[in-house]
C-alpha positions as CSV (number, residue, x, y, z in Angstrom):
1,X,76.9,-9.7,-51.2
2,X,75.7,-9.3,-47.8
3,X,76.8,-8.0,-44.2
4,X,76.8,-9.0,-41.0
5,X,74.2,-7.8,-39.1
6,X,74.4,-5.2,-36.0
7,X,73.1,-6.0,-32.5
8,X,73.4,-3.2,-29.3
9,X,75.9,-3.3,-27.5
10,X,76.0,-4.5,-24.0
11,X,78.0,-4.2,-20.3
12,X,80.1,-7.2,-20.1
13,X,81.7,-6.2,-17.1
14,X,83.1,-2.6,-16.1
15,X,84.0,-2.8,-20.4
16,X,81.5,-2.4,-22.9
17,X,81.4,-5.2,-25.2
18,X,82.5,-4.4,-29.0
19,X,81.6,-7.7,-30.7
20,X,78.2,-7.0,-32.8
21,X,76.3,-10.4,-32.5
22,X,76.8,-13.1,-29.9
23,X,79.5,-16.2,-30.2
24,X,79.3,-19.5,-30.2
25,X,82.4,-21.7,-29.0
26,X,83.1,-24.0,-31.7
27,X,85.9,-25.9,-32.9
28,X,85.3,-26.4,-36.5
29,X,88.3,-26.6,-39.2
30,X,88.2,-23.8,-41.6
31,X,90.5,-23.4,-44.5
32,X,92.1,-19.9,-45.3
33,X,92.5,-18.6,-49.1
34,X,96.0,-15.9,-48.1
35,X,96.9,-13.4,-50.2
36,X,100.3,-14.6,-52.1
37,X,99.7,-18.5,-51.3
38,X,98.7,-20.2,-54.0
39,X,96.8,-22.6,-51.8
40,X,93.9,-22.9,-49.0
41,X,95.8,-23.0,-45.2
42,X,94.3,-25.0,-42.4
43,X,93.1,-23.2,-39.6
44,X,90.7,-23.6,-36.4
45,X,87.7,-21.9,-35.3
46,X,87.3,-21.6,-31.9
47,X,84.2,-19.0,-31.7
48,X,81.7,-17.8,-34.5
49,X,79.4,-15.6,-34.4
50,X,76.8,-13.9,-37.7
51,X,79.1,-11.3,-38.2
52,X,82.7,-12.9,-37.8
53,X,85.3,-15.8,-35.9
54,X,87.9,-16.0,-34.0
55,X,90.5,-18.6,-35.5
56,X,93.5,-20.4,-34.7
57,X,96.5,-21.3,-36.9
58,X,100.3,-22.0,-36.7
59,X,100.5,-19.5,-39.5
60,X,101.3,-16.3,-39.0
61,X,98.9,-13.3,-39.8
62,X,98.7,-9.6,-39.1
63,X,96.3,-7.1,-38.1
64,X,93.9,-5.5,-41.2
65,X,95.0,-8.5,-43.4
66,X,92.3,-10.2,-45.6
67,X,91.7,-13.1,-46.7
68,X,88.8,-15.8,-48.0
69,X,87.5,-18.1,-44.9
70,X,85.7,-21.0,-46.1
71,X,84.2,-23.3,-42.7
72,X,81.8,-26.9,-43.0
73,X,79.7,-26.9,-40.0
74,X,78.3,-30.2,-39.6
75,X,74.5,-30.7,-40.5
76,X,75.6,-28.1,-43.9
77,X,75.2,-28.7,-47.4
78,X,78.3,-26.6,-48.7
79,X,81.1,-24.4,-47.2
80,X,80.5,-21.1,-45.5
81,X,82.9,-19.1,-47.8
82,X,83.9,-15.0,-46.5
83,X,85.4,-12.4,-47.0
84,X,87.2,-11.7,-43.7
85,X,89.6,-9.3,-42.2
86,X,91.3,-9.5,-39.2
87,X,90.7,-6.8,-36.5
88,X,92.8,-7.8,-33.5
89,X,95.5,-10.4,-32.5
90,X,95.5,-12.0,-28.7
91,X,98.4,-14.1,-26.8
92,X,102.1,-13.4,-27.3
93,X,102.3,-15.9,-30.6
94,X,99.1,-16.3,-31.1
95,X,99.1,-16.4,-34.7
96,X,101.9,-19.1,-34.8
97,X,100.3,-21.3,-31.4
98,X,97.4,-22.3,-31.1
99,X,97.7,-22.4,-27.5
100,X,98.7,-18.9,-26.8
101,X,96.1,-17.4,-28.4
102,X,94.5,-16.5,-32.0
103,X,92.7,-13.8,-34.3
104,X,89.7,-12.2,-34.1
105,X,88.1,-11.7,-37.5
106,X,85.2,-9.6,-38.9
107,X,83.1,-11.0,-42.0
108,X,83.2,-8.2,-44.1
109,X,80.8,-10.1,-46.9
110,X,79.3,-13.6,-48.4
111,X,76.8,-14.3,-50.5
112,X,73.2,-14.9,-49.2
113,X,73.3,-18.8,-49.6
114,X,76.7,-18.8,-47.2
115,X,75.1,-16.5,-44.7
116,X,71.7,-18.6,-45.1
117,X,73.8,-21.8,-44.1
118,X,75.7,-20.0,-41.4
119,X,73.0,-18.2,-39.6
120,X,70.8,-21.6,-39.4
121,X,73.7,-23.5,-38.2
122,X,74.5,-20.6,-35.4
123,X,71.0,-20.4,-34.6
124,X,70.6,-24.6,-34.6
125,X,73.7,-25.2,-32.4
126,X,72.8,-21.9,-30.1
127,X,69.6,-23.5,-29.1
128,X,70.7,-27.5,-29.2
129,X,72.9,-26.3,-26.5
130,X,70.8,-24.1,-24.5
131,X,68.4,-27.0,-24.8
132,X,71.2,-29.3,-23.3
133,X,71.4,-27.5,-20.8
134,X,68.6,-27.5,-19.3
């Protein structure tokens, strides 16, 4: 089992920014493994980043819940499967609309092969894009 790693922190504005790694806006479907459901629940992710996601979902979830995220970028073999906990909630109903908002989650493990496949698909779609634009 592995973490995510740590970068500095930088100024983002007057506010220091908290998130350790930089994000990349995405819109992938994920599936969500809640504790009590006896089944996988769809949900969106709308940034990812090497050491956690912000997701998306008409079901509800709290702050410090956890949960098994499992994500299929395109271009990967297998799912991105981790361990995940969610450390803030934005928008009034963000957890029920997808419009109003979402969850920010940190990975809090996977196994080597998952971060393997997500680091090279973060780093791939990082630099397609910066390529793009340019």
């Amino acid at each position: 089992m592995i973490t995510a790693p740590r970068a500095n922190a930088r100024a983002s504005s007057p506010e220091i920014e908290r998130r350790r790694t930089r994000r990349l806006h995405v819109q992938l479907p994920a599936a969500v493994f809640l504790r009590g459901s006896p089944r996988f629940v769809p949900f969106v992710v709308r940034d990812l980043s090497l050491s956690g996601a912000y997701l998306s979902s008409e079901v509800p979830i709290g702050t410090g819940e956890r949960f098994v995220l499992s994500i299929r970028p395109p271009g990967t073999d297998s799912p991105i499967v981790a361990q995940a906990r969610v450390v803030r909630i934005e928008g009034q109903d963000a957890a029920r609309n997808p419009e109003d908002g979402g969850v920010g989650v940190v990975f809090t493990g996977m196994s080597e092969e998952s971060y393997t496949a997500l680091a090279g698909y973060w780093y791939s779609a990082r630099y397609a894009r910066r390529d793009d634009a340019t």
